[in-house]
Each structure stands twice: as structure tokens, then as C-alpha cells.
C-alpha positions in Angstrom: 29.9 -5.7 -3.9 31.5 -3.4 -6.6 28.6 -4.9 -9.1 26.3 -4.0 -6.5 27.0 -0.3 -6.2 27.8 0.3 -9.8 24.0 -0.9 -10.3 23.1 2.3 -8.2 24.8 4.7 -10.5 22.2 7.9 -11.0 21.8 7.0 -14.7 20.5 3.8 -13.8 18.0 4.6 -11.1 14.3 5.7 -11.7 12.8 8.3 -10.1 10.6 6.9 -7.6 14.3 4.4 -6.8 15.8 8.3 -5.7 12.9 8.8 -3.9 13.0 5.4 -1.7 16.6 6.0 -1.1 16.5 9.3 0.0 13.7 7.9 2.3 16.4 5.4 3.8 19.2 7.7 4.1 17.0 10.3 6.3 15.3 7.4 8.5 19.2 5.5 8.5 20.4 9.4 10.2 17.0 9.2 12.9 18.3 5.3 13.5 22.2 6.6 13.7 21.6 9.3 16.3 18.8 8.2 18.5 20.7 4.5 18.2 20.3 4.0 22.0 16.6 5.5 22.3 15.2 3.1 19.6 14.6 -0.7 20.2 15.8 -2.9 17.8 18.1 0.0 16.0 20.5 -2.6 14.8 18.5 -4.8 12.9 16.5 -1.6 11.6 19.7 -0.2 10.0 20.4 -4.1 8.6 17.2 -4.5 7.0 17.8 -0.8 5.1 21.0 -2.4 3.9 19.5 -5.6 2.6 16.4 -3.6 1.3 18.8 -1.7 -0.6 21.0 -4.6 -1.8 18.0 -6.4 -3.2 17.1 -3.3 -5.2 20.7 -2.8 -6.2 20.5 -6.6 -7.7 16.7 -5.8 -9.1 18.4 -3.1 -10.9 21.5 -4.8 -12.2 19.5 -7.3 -13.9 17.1 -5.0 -15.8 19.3 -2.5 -17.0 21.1 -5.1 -19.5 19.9 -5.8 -22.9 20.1 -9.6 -21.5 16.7 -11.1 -21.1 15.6 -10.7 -17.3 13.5 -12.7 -15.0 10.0 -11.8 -15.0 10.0 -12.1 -11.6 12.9 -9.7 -11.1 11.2 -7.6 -13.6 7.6 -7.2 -11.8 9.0 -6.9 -8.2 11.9 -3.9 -10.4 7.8 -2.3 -11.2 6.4 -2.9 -7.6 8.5 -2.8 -5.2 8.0 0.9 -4.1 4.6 0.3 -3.3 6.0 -3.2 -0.8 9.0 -1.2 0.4 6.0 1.9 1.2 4.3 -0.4 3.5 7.3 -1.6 5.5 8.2 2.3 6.3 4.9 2.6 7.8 5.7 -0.3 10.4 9.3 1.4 11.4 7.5 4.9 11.5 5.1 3.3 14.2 8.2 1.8 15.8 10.6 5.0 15.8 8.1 7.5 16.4 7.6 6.5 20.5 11.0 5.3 20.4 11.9 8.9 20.1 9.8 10.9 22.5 7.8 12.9 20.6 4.7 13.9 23.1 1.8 13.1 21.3 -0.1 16.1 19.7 -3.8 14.9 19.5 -5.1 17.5 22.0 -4.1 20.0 20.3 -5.8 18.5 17.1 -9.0 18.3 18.7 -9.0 22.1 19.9 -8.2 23.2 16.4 -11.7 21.2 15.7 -14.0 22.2 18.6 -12.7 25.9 17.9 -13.8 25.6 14.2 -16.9 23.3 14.9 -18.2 24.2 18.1 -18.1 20.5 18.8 -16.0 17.4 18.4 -17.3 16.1 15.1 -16.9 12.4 15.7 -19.0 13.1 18.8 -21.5 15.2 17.2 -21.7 12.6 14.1 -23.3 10.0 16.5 -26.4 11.2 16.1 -26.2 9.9 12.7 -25.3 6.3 14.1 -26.5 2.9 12.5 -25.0 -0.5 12.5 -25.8 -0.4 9.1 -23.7 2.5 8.0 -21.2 1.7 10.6 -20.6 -1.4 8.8 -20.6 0.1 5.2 -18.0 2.7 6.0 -16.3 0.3 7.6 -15.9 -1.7 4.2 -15.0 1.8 2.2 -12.4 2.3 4.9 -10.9 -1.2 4.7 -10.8 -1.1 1.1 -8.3 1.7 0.8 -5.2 0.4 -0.3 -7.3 -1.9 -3.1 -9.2 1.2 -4.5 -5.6 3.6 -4.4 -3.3 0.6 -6.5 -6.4 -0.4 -9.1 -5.8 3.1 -11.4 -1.9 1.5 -11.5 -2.7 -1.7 -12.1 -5.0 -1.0 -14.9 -1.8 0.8 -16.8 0.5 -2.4 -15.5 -2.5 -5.2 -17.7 -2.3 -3.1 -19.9 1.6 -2.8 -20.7 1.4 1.0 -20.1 4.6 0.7 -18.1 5.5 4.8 -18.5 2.3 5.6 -16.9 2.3 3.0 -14.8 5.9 4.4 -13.6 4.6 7.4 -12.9 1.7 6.6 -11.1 3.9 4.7 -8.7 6.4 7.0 -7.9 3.4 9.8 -7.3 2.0 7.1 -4.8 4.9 5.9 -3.1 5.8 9.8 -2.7 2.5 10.3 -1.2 2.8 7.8 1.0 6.6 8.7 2.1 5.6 12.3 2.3 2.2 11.7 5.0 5.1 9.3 7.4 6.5 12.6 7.6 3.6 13.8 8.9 3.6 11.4 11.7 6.7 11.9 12.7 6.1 16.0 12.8 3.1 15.7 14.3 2.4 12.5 16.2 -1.3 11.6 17.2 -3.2 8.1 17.8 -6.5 10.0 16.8 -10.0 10.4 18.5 -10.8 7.3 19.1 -8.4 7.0 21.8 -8.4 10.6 23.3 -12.0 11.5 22.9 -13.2 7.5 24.0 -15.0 9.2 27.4 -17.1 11.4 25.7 -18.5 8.8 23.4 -21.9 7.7 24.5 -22.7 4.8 21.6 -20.0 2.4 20.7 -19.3 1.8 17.4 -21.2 -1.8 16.0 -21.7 -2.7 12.3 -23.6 -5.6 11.3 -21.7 -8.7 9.4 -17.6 -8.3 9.4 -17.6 -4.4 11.7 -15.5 -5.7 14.2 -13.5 -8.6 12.4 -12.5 -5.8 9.9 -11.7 -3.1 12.4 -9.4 -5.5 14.5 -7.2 -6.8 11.6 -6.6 -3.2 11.1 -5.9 -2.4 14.5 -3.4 -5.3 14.6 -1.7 -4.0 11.2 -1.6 -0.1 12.6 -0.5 -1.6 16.1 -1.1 1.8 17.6 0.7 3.9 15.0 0.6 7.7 15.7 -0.5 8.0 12.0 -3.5 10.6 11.9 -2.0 13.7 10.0 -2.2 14.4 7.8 -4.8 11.8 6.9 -3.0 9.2 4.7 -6.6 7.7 3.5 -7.8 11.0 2.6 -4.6 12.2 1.1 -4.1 8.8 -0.9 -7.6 8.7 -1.7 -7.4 12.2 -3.8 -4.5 10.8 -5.5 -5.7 8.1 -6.7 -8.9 10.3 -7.8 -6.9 12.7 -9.8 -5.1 9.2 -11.6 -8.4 7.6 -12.1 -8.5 10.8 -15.0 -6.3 9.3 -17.2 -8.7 5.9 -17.6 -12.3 7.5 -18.3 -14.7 10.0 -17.3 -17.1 7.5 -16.0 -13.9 5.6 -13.5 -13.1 9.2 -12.3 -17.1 10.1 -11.0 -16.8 6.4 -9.0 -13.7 7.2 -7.1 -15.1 10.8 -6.7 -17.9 9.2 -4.7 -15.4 6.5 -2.9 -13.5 10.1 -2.1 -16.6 11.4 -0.5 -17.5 8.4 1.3 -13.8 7.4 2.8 -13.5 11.3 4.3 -16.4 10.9 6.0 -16.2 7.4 6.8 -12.6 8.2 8.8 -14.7 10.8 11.2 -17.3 9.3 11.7 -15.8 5.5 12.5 -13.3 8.0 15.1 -9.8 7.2 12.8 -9.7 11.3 12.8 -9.4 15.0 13.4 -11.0 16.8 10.7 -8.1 19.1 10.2 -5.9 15.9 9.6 -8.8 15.9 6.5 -7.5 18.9 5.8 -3.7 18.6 6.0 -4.1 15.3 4.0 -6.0 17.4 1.1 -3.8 19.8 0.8 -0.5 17.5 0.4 -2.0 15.6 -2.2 -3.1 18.8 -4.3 0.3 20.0 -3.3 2.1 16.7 -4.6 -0.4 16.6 -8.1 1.3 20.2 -8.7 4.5 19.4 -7.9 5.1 16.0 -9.1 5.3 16.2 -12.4 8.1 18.4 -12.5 9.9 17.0 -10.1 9.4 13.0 -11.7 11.0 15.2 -14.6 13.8 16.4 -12.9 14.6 13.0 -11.4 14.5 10.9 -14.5 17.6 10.3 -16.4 15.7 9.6 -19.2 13.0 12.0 -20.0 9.6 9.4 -19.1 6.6 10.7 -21.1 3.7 11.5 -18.7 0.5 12.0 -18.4 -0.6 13.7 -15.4 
């Protein structure tokens, strides 16, 4: 056990490792206090302990001069971005658990004051099965499209940049749960179902790909900010530091995925909004604050 703390010493930990701890320790204090209020608050708090035990051990063996596992050593590289995805499932279990009323009404007045309209409503007069099903394929792609830029630097053996880019994604991430948690809603195509006249269809894999998502979401209250359109820009604004011609494709994948989460009903436009201006806020700030973090000063490239 000694070992096992000593491995998280400050001068050993990276800066997105602060990052995912800090994470733990707030979501530990929601499990602490609203222990009672939250199902399955026990085993939440275990699995932190373990999660943070096997990164203690991931550490231990690869800050020797010993030769490490290159096992040990890829999951030491990935692991933010698997640890990432398992906070999403406890947000979608903590959030109800403590009472939060949901906020999408007053999401979809902030639209109709601005627009006039509800916008996923308005959009149907656009509706094919054919688009339906393309944007259905650019919104299913998401998390393939944000980790490619990263694991172009991972092949090839840019590991500083490749550091960097995961701790400004795994922040990014972190940083929209928060979101969630301030400002809970399930999105329009739950509260704004009765005024839809044309359900959505698509043409090939519409409803195959919209279920698995449902069943990975399982009703999260995850609409703002907009983590696809948030993560999205990110992963724009990395796509820079490969070429000029990579950057113009996710510039159109950018264009397509904003839209595509109105009009398939995922969201509010001003969770467009929010999401946009957390990642700008995140691409200003991060680079400092990666410096800040870093016991040893990482050269990069933002």
C-alpha cells in the first residue's frame, strides 16, 4: 500500500493524472454526502478506489528506468480517455440520484425567444430519410473522428503531443459532465416529442444506430453544454497540428455534427452554444494550465 501511494507523489503524476484525480475527489465528496440519496453509493466509491489503485500501479511501473510492460505502458497513455467514458455512466447515475429538476424547459424558451420557433421543429421541413440517415452516421461517428488527431501523434511516436492532446480531451470531456450536473436536461427529443409531426426514419442502419446509442446514454441528462459540439471543435482546432488539408475535413465534419444534433432532436441550440464556448474557452486556457500542472515542463504545440 505504501508503494502504492508513494507512486502518486506530485513529481510523478502527469497532468491530465491531476486532472482525473481531482475529478474523483469532487465526485467521491457528491457520493460522501448524498450517500443515502444515491443507489449503489458504496460500490461507486469502491470502484474510484480501484480506479485509482490501478493508475497508482500504471504509474509505479513507468516511472523506473526498468523496462515496463507495453501493456502497462499503452493503458499509462490511454487510460484518461477509458476512465473519461466511465464518468459519463456515474454522471447519468448521480445526476437523478440527486434531485436536480430537470432544466430543458427552460432551454427551449431561451430558443423559441431567440428563434421565434423550436428549431428541431422548424428543421422538419428539411426532412429526408436520406439525410436522416447520413447525419445519423456523422453523429455516431463522434468519438472515432475526436481520438483520430491523437492517435495519429500515438503511430507516430509523438508521445509529447500526443500527451497533450489527451489531457485537453479528457478535460473537455470532464469539464461538459459538469455541465450536466449544473444544468440537467434529457433534450428535445423527449420534451418537445408532441409537437413533432414526422418521426425521424433513415434508410439502412437509422434506427439500429440511434438505439445502441440510446442504450449507451440510458437516458443521461447530458445536453449542455453540447459535448459533440464542444468535442467536435476540439478536435478541429488539434486537427491543425497534422495539415492544412486534415484541418478543412473536420471543419466540414464540425459543420455537419452541429447541425446534425438539431436536427436528429439530441439538442437545444443554446447547448450549441454553451458547448462552443467551453471548448474556445478550454483551447485558451489549456495550455497554460497543462504548463502549470506538469512537473516537467512538456513541450507543446497547441
Amino acid at each position: 500500500m505504501a508503494e502504492i501511494l508513494r507512486s502518486l507523489r506530485p513529481r510523478n503524476l502527469w497532468p491530465s493524472d491531476k486532472v482525473i484525480l481531482g475529478y474523483f475527489a469532487f465526485t467521491c465528496v457528491i457520493e460522501v454526502v448524498c450517500y443515502r440519496e444515491i443507489p449503489g453509493a458504496g460500490w461507486l466509491l469502491a470502484l474510484h478506489a480501484v480506479a485509482v489503485a490501478v493508475l497508482a500501479l500504471a504509474i509505479g511501473a513507468t516511472s523506473t528506468p526498468r523496462e515496463t510492460n507495453r501493456l502497462v505502458w499503452i493503458f499509462r497513455h490511454w487510460y484518461t480517455l477509458f476512465y473519461v467514458a466511465c464518468c459519463y455512466r456515474e454522471m447519468s447515475i448521480l445526476i437523478p440520484a440527486i434531485g436536480r429538476a430537470s432544466l430543458d424547459q427552460a432551454l427551449a424558451d431561451i430558443d423559441y425567444a431567440f428563434w421565434h420557433a423550436n428549431p428541431c421543429v422548424w428543421l422538419e421541413r428539411w426532412y429526408s430519410p436520406a439525410l436522416t440517415e447520413f447525419l445519423q452516421t456523422v453523429y455516431t461517428l463522434f468519438i472515432p473522428v475526436v481520438l483520430f488527431v491523437p492517435w495519429l501523434f500515438w503511430w507516430k511516436k509523438d508521445y509529447a503531443r500526443f500527451k497533450y492532446m489527451a489531457f485537453l480531451l479528457s478535460l473537455g470531456f470532464l469539464a461538459s459532465y459538469l455541465g450536466y450536473l449544473i444544468v440537467p436536461a434529457r433534450g428535445p427529443r423527449y420534451l418537445l416529442a408532441h409537437l413533432q409531426h414526422v418521426p425521424l426514419q433513415g434508410l439502412w442502419l437509422f434506427n439500429s444506430m440511434q438505439s445502441t446509442l440510446d442504450g449507451l446514454e440510458k437516458q443521461h441528462y447530458d445536453c449542455f453544454p453540447s459535448g459533440h459540439t464542444e468535442m467536435t471543435v476540439l478536435a478541429l482546432w488539434l486537427s491543425r497540428s497534422v495539415s492544412r488539408k486534415l484541418f478543412w475535413v473536420y471543419f466540414l465534419y464540425t459543420l455537419c455534427i452541429v447541425f446534425a444534433t438539431v436536427y436528429l432532436r439530441y439538442h437545444y441550440t443554446v447547448d450549441l452554444l454553451a458547448g462552443v464556448l467551453v471548448a474556445l474557452t478550454l483551447i485558451l486556457a489549456a495550455p497554460a494550465l497543462y504548463r502549470g500542472l506538469a512537473e516537467k515542463r512538456d513541450s507543446i504545440d497547441d
